[in-house]
C-alpha positions as a Markdown table, in Angstrom:
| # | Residue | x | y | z |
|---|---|---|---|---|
| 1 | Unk | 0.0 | 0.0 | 0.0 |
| 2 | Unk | 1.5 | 3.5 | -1.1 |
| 3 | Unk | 1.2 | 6.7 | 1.1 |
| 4 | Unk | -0.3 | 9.2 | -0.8 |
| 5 | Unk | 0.2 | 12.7 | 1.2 |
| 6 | Unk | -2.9 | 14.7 | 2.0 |
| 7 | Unk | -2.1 | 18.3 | 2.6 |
| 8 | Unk | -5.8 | 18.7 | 4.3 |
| 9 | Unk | -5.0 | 16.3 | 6.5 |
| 10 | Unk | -1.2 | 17.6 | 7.1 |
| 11 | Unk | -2.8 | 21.2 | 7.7 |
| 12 | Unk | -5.1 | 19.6 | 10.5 |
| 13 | Unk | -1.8 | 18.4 | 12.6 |
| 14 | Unk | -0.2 | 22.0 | 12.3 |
| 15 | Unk | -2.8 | 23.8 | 14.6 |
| 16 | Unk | -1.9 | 27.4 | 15.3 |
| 17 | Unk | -2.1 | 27.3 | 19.1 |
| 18 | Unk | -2.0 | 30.6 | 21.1 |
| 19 | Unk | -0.3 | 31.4 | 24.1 |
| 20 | Unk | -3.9 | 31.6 | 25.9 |
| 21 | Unk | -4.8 | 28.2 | 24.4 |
| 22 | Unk | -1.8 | 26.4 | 26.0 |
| 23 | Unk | -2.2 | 28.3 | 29.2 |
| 24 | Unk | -6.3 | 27.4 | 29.2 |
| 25 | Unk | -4.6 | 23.4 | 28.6 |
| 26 | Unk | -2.0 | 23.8 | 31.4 |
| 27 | Unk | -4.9 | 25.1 | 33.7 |
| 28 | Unk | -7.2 | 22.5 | 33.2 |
| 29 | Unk | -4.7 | 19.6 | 33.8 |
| 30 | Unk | -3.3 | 21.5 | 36.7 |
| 31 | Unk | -7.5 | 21.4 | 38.1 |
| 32 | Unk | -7.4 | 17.4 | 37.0 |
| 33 | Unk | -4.0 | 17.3 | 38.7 |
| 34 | Unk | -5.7 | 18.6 | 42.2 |
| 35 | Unk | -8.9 | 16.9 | 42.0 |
| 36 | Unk | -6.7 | 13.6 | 41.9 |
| 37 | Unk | -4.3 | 14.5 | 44.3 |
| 38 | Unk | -7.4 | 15.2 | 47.2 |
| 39 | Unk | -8.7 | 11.6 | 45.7 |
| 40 | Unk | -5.6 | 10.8 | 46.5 |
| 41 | Unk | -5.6 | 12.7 | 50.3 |
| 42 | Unk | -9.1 | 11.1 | 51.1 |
| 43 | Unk | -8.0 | 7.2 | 50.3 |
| 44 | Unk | -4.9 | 7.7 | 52.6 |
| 45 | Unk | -6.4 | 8.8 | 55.9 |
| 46 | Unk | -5.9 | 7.5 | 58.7 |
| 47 | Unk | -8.6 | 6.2 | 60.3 |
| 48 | Unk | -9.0 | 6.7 | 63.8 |
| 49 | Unk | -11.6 | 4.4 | 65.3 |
| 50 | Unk | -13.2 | 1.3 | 63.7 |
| 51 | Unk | -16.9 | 0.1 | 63.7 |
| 52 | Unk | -17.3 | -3.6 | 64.8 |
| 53 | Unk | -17.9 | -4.8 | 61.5 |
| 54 | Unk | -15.0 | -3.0 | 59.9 |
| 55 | Unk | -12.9 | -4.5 | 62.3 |
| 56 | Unk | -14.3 | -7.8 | 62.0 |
| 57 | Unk | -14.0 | -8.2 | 58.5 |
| 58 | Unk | -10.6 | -6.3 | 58.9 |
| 59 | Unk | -9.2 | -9.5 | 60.2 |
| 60 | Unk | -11.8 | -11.9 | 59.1 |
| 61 | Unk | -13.5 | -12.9 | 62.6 |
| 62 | Unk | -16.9 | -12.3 | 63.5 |
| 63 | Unk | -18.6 | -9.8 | 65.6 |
| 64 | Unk | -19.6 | -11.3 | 68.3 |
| 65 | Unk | -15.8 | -12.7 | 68.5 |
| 66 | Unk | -14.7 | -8.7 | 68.3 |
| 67 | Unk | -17.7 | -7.9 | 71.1 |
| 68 | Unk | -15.8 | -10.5 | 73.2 |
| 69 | Unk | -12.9 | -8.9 | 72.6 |
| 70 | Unk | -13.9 | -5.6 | 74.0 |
| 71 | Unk | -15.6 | -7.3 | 77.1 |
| 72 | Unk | -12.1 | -8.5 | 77.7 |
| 73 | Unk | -10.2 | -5.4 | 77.4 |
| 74 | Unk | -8.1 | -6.6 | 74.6 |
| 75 | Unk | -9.0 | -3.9 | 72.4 |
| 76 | Unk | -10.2 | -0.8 | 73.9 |
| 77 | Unk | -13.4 | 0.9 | 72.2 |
| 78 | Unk | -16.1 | 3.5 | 73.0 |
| 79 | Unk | -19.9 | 3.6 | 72.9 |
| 80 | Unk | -22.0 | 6.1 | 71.1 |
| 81 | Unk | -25.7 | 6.2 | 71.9 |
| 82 | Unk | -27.6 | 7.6 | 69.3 |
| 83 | Unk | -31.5 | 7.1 | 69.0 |
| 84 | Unk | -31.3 | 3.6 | 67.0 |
| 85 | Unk | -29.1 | 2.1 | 69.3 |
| 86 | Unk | -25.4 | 1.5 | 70.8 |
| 87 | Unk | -22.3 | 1.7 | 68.5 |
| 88 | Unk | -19.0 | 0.7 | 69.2 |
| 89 | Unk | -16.2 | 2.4 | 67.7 |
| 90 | Unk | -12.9 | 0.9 | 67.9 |
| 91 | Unk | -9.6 | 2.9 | 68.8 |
| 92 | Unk | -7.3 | 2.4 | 66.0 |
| 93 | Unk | -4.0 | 2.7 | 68.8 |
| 94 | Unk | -5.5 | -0.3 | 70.4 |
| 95 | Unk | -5.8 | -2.8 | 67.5 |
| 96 | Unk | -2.4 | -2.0 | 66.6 |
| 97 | Unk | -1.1 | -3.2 | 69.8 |
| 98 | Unk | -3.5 | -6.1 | 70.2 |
| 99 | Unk | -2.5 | -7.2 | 66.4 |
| 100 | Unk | 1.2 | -6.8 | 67.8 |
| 101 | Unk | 0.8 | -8.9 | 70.2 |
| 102 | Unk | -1.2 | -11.7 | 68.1 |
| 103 | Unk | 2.4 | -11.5 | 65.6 |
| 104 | Unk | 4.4 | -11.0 | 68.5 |
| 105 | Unk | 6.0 | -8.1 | 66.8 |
| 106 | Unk | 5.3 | -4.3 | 66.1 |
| 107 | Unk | 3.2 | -3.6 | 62.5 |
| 108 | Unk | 5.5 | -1.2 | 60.7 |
């Protein structure tokens, strides 16, 4: 198959940009650049305190097992009443240490 050049098509490929085009272009991938970067933020946070169920699928056991494990003080947690019931939140300090101890080593 032979090339045949098509100046239409050539002229197409040599668009005349302007200085305010390329700026509007760097603009918009700086605003995609910052949107991703706060995507980025949000997936890395640190959480804090743990439901039950987070926990307990966390580290595959159920919840009644993690309820146990609050009743005996092996991971600390705190109660929140709110007008559908009792929730448990989990401190994040304490499952650190109470996995630590499972491995017998610190999680780095």
């Amino acid at each position: 198959m032979e090339r045949v050049h098509d100046p239409e098509r050539h002229s197409m490929c040599e668009k005349q940009y302007t200085i305010k085009d390329i700026i509007q272009r760097f603009d918009k991938l700086e605003q995609r650049f910052d949107k991703l970067e706060q995507q980025i933020k949000q997936r890395t946070v640190v959480k804090k305190a743990y439901t039950i169920s987070e926990f307990a699928k966390a580290y595959n056991m159920t919840e009644l097992k993690t309820r146990e494990l609050i009743q005996r003080g092996k991971i600390k947690a705190t109660s929140d009443t709110n007008g559908r019931g009792t929730r448990y939140l989990i401190d994040a300090k304490s499952i650190e240490d109470w996995w630590s101890k499972q491995l017998g080593k610190p999680i780095k």
